[in-house]
N, CA, C and O of each residue as an XYZ file, in Angstrom:
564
protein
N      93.255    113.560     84.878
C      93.515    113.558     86.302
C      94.880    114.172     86.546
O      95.908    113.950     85.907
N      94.745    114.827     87.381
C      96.244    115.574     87.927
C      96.644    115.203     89.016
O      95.935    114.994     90.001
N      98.177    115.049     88.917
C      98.848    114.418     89.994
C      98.997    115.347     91.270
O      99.227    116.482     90.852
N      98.968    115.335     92.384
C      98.908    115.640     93.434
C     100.549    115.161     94.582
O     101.194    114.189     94.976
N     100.484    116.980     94.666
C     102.250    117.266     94.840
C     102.340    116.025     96.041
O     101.246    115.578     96.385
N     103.557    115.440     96.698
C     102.901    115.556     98.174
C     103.897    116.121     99.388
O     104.224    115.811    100.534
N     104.172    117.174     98.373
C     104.331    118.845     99.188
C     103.163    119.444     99.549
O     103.122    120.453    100.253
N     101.992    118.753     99.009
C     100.794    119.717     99.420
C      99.848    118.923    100.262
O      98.729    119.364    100.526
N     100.291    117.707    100.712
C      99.455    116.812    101.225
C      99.711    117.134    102.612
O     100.643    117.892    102.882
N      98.736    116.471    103.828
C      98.868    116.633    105.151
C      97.598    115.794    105.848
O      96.644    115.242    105.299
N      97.908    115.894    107.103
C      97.133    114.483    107.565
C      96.072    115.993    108.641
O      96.625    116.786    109.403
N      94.644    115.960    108.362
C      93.955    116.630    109.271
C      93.359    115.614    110.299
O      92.853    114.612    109.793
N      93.339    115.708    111.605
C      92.745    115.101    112.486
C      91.895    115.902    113.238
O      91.970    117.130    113.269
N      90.919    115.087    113.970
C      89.578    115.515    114.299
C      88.770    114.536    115.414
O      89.162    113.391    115.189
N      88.115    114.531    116.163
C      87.376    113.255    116.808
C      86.032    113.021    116.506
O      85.347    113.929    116.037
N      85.587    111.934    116.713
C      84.187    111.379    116.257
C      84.526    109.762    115.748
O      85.658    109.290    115.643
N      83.037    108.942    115.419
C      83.604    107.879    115.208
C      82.966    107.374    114.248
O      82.759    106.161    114.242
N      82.269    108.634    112.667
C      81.959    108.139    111.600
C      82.963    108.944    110.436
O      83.181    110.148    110.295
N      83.449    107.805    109.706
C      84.511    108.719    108.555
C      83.581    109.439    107.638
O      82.659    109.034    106.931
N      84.257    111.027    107.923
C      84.054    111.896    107.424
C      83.778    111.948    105.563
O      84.436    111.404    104.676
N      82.850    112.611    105.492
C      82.658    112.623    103.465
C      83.402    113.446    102.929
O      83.736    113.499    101.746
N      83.836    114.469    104.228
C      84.679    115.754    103.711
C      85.647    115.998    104.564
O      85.599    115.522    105.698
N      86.734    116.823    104.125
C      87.695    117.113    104.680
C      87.375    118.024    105.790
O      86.803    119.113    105.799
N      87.981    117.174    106.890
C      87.250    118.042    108.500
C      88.649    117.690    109.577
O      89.428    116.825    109.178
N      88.961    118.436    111.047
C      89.829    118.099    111.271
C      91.155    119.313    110.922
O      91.599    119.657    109.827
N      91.544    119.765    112.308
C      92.714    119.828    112.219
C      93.986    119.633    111.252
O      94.503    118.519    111.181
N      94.468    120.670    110.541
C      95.887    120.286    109.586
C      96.396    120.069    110.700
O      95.804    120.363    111.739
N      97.676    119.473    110.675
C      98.860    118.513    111.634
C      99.926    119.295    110.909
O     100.215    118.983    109.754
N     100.632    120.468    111.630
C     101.697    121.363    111.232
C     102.845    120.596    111.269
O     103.209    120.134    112.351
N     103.696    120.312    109.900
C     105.432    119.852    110.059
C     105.266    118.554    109.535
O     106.282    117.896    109.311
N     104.137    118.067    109.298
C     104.207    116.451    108.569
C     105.168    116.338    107.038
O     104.819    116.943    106.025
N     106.067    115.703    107.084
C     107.113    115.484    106.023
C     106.371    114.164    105.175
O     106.595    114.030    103.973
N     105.544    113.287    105.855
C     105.437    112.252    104.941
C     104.121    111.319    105.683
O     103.926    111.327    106.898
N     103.276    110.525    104.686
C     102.167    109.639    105.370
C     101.544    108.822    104.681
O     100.886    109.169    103.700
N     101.650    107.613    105.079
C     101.145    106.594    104.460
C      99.922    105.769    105.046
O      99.706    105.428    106.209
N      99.134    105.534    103.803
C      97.717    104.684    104.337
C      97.790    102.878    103.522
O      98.261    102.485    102.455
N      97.347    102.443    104.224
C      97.413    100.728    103.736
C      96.068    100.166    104.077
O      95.755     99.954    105.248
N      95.402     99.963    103.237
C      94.229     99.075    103.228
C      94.348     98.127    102.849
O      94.976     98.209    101.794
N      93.949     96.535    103.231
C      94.022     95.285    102.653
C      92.960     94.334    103.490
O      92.564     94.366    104.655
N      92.680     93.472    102.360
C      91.036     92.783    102.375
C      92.013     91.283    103.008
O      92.965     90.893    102.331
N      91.714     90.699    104.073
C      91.827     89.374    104.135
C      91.166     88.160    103.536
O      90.037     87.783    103.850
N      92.185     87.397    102.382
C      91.120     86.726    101.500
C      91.881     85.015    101.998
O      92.910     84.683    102.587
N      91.021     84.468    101.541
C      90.782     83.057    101.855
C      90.682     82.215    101.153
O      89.576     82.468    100.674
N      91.044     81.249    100.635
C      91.195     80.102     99.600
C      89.612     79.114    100.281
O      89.274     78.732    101.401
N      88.916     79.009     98.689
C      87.841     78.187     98.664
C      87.945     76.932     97.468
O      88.287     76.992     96.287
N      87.557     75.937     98.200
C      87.194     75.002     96.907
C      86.134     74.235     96.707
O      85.646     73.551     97.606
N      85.716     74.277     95.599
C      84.649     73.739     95.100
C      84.474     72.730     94.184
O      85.327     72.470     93.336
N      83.383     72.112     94.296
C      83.718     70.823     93.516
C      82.682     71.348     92.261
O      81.594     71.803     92.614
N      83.007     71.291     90.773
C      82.617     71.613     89.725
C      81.475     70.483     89.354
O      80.248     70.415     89.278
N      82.636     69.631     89.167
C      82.024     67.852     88.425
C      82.182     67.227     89.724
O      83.192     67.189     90.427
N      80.648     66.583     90.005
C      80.943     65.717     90.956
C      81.435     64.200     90.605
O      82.249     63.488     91.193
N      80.905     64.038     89.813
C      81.672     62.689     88.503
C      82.705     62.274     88.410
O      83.172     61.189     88.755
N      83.163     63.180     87.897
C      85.273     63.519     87.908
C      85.450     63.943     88.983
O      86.022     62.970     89.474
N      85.385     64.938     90.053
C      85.865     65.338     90.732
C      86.932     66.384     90.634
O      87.960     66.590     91.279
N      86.254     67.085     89.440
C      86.524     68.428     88.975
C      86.418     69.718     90.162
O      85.343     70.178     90.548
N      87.860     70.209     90.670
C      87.265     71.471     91.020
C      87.860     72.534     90.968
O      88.882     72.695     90.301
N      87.163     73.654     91.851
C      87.676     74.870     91.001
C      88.295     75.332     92.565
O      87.935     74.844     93.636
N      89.162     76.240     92.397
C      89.746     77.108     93.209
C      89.645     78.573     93.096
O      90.360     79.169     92.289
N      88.586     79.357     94.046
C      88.654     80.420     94.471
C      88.973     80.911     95.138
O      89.627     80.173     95.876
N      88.959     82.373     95.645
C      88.925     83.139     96.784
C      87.985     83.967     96.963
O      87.450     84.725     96.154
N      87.756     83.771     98.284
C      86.610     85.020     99.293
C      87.498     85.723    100.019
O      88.515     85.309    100.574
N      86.965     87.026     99.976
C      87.420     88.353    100.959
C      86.320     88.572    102.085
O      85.120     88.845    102.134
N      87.309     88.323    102.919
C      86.932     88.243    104.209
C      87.026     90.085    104.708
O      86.446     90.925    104.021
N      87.551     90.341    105.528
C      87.418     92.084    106.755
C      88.478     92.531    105.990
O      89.321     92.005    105.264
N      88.194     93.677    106.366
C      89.104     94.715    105.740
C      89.298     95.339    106.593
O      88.461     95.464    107.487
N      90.762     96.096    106.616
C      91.421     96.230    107.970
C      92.495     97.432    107.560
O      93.134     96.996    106.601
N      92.790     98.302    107.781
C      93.690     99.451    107.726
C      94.579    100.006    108.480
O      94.305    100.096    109.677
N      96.126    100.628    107.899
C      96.640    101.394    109.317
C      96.858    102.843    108.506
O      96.213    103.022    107.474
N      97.595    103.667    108.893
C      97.962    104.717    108.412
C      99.633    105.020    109.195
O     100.039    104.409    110.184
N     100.226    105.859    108.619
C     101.536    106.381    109.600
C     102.155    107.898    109.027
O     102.500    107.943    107.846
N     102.246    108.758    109.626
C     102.678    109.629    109.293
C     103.860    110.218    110.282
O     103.860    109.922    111.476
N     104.989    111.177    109.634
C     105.954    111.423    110.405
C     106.402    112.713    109.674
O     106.410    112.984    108.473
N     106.906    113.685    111.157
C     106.928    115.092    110.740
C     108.039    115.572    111.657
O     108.528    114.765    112.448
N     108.475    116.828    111.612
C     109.718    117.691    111.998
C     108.916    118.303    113.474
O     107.914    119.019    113.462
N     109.398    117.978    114.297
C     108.810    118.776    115.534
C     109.048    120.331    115.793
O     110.247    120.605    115.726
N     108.537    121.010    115.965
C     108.864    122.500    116.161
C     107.285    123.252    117.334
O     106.083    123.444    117.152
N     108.266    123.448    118.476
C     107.333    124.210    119.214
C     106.525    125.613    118.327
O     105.414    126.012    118.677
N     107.140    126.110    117.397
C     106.901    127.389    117.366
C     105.594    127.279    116.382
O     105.089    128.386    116.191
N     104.957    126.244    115.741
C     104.044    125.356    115.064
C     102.786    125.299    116.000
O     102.708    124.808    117.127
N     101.537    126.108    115.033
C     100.585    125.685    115.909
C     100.106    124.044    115.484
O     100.901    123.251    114.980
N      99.105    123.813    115.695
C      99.038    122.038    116.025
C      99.990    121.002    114.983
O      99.789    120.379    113.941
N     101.180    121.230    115.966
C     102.384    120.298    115.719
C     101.819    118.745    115.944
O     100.634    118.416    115.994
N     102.725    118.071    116.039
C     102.618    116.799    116.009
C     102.125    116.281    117.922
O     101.910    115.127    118.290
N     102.087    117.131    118.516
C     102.059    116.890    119.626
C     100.521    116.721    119.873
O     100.194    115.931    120.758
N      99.417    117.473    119.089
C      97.900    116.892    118.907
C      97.884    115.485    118.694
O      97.156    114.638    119.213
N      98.645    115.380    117.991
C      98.442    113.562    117.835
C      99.026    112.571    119.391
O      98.719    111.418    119.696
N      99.742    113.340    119.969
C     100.343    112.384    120.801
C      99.210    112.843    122.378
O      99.011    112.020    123.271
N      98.815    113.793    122.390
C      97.531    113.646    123.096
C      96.253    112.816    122.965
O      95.559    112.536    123.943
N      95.994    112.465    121.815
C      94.890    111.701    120.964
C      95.475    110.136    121.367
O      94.672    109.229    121.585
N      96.851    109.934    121.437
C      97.507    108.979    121.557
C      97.427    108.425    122.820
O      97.193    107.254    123.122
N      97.665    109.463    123.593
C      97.520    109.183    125.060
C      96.500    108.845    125.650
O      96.326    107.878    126.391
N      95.505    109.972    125.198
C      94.020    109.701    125.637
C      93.238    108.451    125.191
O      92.194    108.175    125.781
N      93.678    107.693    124.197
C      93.330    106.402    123.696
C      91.663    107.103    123.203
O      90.700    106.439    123.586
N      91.421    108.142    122.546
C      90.391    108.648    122.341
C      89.934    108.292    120.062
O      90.809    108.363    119.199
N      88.792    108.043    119.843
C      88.511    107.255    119.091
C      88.571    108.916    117.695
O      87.852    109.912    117.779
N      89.334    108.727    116.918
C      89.393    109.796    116.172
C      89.114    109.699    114.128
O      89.202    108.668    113.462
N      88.902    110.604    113.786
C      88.798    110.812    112.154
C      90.023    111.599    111.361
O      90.640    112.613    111.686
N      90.076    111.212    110.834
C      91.869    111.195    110.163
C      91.376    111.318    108.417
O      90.611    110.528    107.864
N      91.686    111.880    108.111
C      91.544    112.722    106.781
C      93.124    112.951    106.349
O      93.802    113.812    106.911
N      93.733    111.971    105.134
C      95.011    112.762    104.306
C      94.686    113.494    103.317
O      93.801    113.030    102.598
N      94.961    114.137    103.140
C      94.432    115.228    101.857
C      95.598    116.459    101.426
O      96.615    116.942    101.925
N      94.740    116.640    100.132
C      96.138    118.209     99.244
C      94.350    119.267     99.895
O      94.102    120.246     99.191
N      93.674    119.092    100.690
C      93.075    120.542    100.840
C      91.738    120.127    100.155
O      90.666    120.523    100.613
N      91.817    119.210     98.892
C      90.612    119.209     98.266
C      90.119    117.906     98.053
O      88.959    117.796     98.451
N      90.606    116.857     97.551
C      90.508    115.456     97.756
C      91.710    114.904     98.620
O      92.846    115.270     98.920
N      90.876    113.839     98.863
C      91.389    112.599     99.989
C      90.945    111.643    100.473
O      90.060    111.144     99.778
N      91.214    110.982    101.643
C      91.018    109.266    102.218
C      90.734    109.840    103.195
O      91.421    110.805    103.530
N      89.798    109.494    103.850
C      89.362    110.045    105.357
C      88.671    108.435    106.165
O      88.129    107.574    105.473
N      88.802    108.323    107.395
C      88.565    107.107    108.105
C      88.667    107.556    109.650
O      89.176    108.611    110.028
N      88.243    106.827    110.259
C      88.157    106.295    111.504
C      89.096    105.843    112.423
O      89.965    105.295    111.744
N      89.407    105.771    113.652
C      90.375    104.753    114.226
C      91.423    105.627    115.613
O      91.259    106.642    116.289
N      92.202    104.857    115.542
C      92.851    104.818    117.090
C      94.515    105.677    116.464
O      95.035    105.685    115.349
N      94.821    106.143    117.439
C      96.677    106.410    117.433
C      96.684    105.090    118.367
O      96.036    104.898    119.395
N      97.688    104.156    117.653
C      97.977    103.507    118.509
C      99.560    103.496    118.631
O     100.248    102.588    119.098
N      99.900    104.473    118.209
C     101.488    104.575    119.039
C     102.272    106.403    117.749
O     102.101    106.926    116.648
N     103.225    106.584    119.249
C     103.629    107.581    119.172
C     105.040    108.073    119.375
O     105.406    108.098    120.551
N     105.648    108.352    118.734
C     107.658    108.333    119.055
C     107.894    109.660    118.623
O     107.401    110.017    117.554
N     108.776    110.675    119.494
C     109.116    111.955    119.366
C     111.268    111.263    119.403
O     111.969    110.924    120.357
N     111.504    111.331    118.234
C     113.629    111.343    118.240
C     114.211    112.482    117.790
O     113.715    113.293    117.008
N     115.256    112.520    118.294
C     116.195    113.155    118.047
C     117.467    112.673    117.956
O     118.028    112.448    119.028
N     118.143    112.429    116.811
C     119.896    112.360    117.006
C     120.606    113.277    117.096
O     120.210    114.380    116.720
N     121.909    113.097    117.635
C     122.932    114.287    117.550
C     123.069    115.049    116.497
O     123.466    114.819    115.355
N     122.589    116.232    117.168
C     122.891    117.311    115.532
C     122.064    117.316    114.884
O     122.313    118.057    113.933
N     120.804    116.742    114.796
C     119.580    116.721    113.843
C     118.352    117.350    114.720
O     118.216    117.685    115.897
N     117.573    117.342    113.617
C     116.221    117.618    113.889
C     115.448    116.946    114.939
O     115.516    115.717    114.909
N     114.844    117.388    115.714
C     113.621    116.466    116.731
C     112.206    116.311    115.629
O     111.480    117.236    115.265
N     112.105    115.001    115.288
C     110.787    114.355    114.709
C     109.996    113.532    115.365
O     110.532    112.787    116.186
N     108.137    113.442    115.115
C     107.595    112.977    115.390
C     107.418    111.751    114.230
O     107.995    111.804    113.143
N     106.450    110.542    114.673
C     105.836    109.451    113.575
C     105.217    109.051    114.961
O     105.648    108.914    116.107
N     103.590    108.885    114.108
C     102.538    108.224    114.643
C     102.009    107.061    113.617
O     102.207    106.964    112.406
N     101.307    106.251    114.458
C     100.690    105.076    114.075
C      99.199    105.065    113.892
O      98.701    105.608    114.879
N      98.170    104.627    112.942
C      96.843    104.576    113.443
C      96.432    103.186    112.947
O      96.879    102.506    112.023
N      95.442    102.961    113.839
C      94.461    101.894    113.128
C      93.216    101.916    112.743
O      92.378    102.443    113.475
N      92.940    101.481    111.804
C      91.266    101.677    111.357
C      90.344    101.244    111.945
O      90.281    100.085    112.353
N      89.318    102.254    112.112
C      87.739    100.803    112.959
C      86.815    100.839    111.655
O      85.646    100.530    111.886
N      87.040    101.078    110.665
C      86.056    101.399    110.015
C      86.404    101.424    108.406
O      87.610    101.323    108.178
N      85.738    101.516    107.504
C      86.227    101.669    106.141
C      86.514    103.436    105.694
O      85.905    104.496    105.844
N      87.534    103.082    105.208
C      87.675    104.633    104.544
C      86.704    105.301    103.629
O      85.645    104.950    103.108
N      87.151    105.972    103.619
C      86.249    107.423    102.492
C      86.841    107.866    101.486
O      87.319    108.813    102.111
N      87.337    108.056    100.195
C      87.571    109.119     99.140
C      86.807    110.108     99.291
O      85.616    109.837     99.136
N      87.044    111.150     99.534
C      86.187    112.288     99.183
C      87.245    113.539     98.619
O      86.783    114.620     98.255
């Protein structure tokens, strides 16, 4: 397996509301960095082994699984679909497919922008970072 730069990675977006098998979607021009987080909500169970003794055991069940994503990039008008596609998607509260990928494999899913911040400090760069949430389970493809 080969490691995957992530100079070569980028977040493509797209609308619809089944995660994609393949990489589909808009590249997102100027993205510096993006992170995905999946995690299963699990739950403490107990069971009684020996009813005699009163032997028992302690498990866990996984309950929903639930995801966000975040990515954040260098703003530049002169960029065709800059970061500013996302903050329309954002606005529109419109239900979208989100694919990170190097071009050939990746995580692709479902879900919302649910928030959007364009900064600038003195003397620096103007950057975007968006937020998403999952409706759905992701994809490797």
């Amino acid at each position: 397996m080969a490691a995957v730069n992530g100079n070569c990675v980028t977040l493509h977006v797209g609308t619809g509301s089944t995660a994609p098998t393949t990489i589909t979607g808009t590249a997102i021009a100027g993205v510096t960095g993006c992170s995905i987080n999946i995690s299963n909500a699990t739950f403490e169970v107990t069971s009684i082994d020996d009813p005699d003794n009163c032997s028992t055991t302690r498990d866990f069940a996984v309950g929903t699984t639930s995801g966000t994503a975040s990515v954040e990039g260098i703003v530049d008008e002169d960029l065709t679909n800059d970061g500013s596609v996302l903050f329309d998607h954002c606005n529109n509260k419109t239900q979208i497919t989100v694919c990170w990928s190097d071009g050939t494999n990746g995580v692709c899913f479902t879900g919302f922008c649910t928030s959007y911040e364009v900064s600038a400090g003195m003397d620096d760069f103007a950057t975007f970072s968006a937020s998403f949430e999952m409706t759905g389970l992701p994809n490797f493809v």
